[in-house]
C-alpha positions in Angstrom: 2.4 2.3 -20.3 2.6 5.7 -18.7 2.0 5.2 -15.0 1.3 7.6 -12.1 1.6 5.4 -9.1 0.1 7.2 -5.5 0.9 5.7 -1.9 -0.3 7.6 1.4 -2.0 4.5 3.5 0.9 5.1 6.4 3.7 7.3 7.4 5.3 8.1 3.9 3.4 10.0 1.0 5.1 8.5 -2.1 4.4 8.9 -5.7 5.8 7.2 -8.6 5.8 8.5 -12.1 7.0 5.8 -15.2 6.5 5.1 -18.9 8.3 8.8 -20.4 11.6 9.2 -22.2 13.3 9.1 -18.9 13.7 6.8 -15.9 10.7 6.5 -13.7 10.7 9.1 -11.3 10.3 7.7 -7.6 9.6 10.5 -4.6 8.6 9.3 -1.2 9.2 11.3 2.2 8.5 9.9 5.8 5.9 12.9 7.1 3.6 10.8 9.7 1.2 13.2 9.3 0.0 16.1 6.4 -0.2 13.8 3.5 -3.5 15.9 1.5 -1.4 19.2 2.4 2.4 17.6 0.4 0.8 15.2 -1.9 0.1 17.5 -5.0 3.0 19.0 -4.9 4.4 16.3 -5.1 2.9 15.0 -7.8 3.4 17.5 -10.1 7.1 17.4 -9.1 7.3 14.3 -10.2 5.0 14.7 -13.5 7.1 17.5 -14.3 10.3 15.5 -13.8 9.0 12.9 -15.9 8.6 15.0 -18.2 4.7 14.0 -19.0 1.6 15.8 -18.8 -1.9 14.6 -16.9 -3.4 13.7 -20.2 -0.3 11.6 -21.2 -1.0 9.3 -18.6 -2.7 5.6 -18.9 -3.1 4.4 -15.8 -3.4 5.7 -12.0 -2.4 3.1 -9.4 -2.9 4.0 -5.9 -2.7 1.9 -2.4 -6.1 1.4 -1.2 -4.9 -0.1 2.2 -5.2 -1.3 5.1 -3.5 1.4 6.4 -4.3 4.7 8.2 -8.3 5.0 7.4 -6.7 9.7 7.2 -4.4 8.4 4.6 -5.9 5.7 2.4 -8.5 8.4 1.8 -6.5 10.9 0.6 -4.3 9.0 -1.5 -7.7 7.3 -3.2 -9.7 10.8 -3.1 -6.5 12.4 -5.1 -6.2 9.4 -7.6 -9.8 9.4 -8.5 -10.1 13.5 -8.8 -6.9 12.9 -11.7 -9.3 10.5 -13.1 -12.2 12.4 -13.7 -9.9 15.5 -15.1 -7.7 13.4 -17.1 -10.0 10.4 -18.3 -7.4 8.3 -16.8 -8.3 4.8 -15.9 -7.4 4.1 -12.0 -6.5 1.0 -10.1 -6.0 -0.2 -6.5 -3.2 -1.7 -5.1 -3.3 -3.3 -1.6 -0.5 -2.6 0.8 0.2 -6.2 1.8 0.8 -6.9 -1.9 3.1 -4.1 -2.4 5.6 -5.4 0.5 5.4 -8.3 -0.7 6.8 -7.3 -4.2 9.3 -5.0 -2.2 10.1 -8.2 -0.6 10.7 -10.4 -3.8 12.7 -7.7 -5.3 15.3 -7.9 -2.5 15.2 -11.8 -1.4 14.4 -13.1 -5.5 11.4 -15.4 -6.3 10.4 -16.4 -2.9 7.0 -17.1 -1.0 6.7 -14.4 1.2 3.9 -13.3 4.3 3.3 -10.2 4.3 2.7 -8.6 7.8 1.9 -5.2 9.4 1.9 -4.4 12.8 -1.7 -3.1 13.3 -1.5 -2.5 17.4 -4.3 -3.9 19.3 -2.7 -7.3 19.6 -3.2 -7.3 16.0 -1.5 -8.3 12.3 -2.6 -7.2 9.2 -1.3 -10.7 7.2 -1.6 -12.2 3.7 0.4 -14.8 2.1 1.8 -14.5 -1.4 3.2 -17.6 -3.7 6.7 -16.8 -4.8 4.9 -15.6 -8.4 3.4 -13.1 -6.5 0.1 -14.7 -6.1 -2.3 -14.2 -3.3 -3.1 -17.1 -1.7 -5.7 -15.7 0.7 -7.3 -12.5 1.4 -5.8 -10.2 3.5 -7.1 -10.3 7.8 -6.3 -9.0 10.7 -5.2 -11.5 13.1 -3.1 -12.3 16.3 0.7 -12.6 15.5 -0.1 -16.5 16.3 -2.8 -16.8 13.9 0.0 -14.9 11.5 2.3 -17.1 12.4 0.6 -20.2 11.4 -0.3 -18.6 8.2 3.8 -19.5 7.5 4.3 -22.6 5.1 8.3 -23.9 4.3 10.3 -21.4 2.7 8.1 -18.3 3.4 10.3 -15.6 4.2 8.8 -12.2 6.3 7.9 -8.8 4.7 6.3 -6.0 6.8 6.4 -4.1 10.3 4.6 -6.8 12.1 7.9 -9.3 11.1 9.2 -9.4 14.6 6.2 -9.9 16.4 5.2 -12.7 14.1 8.8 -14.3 14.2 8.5 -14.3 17.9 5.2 -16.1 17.8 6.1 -18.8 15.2 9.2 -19.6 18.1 12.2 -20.1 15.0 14.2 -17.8 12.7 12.0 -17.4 9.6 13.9 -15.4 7.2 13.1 -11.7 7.6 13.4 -9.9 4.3 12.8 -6.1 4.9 10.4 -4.4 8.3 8.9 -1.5 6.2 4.5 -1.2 6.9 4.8 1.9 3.9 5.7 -0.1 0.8 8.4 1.2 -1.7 6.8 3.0 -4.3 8.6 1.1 -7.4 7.0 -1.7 -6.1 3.5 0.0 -6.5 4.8 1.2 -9.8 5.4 -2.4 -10.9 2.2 -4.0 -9.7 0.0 -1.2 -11.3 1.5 -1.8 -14.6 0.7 -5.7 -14.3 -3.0 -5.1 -12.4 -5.8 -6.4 -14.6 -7.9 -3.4 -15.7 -11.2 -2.2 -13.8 -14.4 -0.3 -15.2 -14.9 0.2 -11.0 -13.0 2.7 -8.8 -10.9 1.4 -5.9 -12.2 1.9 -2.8 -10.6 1.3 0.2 -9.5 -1.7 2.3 -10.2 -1.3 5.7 -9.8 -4.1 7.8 -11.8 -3.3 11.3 -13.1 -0.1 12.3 -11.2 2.8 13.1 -9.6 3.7 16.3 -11.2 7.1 16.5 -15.3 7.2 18.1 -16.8 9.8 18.8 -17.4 11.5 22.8 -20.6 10.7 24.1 -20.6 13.7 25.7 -19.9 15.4 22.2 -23.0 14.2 21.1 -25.8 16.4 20.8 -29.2 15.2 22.2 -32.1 14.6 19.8 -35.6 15.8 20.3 
C-alpha cells in the first residue's frame, strides 16, 4: 500500500511517505510553532523522494490528537484537502496510539500506558495490550488516576512518564518520554487501520486553553 502518513498535533511536523520502489521516506523536524507554513513543503519533499506522485497514493493517515487544538487542525485540514484532489481515502490516527507503537517497537511486545503531559494537573492516558489493542478510550486525568490505569508488566510511553511514575510511588519501566510520536510508527498503524467511508476529525480531549477577552467582545444591540 502506498502511504502518506501526516503528524502535526505537537511540537514536530512529521510526514511519512511508504509503499514506492524505495525505502519509506521519514521527515520530521522539532518547529514548536509554524506547522501550516513547513508542512507542504514538506510533503512534497518527501513525495518527491519517494519517488510517487499524489494520485499514486492509497491511503492518507494523519494524527487526529489530542494534541495542540493549532496543530491537529492543520495536519487534518492538509490530509483531507489531498483527499478531495487525489481521491485518496484518509484515516485517523490518535496520538496515544502512536507512542504506544513507538513504544513496542523499542521495548518488544509489551503492554504499554500511553501518557502525555497535558499541564493543568493533567494526563492525557490510554492503555494498550501488548498486541496493540486499546483497552479503553483515551481521558484526561490526574497523574493518580493515570497511575492506577497501570496493570503488571505495563511499561510507560509518553511525556507525562515521569509525572505518572512519581504518582504510582515504584519504578515502572519507562520506555521512551516523546508527547510527538515517531512518524514510522504513524506509518505502521495507518497501513493496519481498518478503512473509513468518514473523515477523521479531531480528538480533543477538554477545551482549549485560549478564551476570548471579555473586554474584546463587542456589545450587542
Amino acid at each position: 500500500m502506498r502511504l502518506l502518513a501526516i503528524d502535526t498535533a505537537y511540537e514536530a511536523c512529521s510526514v511519512g511517505v511508504s509503499g514506492g520502489e524505495r525505502p519509506p521516506v521519514l521527515i520530521s523536524e522539532r518547529i514548536g510553532r509554524g506547522h501550516a507554513e513547513r508542512l507542504m513543503g514538506m510533503i512534497e519533499a518527501a513525495m518527491r523522494d519517494a519517488g510517487l506522485a499524489f494520485a499514486d497514493l492509497d491511503r492518507i493517515a494523519v494524527v487526529v490528537g489530542p494534541g495542540s487544538f493549532t496543530g491537529v487542525r492543520v495536519g487534518i485540514a492538509a490530509a483531507r484537502g489531498l483527499a478531495l484532489v487525489s481521491d485518496t481515502p484518509v484515516v485517523g490516527i490518535g496520538t496515544l496510539a502512536a507512542l504506544a507503537e513507538g513504544a513496542r517497537a523499542m521495548a518488544g511486545r509489551v503492554p504499554v500506558l500511553a501518557v502525555i503531559d497535558a499541564r493543568r494537573d493533567e494526563i492525557y492516558a490510554q492503555a494498550f495490550g501488548a498486541d496493540g489493542t486499546p483497552e479503553g478510550a483515551p481521558t484526561a486525568v490526574s497523574a493518580g488516576d493515570a497511575a492506577a490505569m497501570l496493570t503488571a508488566g505495563m511499561h510507560l510511553a509518553g511525556s507525562g512518564a515521569d509525572l505518572v511514575r512519581a504518582a504510582a510511588g515504584s519504578d515502572v519501566p519507562l520506555v521512551h518520554r516523546d508527547a510527538s510520536p515517531d512518524i514510522a510508527a504513524v506509518l505502521r498503524l495507518g497501513l493496519a487501520a481498518p478503512s473509513s467511508a468518514l473523515p477523521p476529525k479531531p480528538l480533543y480531549l477538554r477545551p482549549p486553553d485560549a478564551k476570548p477577552q471579555a473586554a474584546a467582545q463587542v456589545a450587542r444591540r
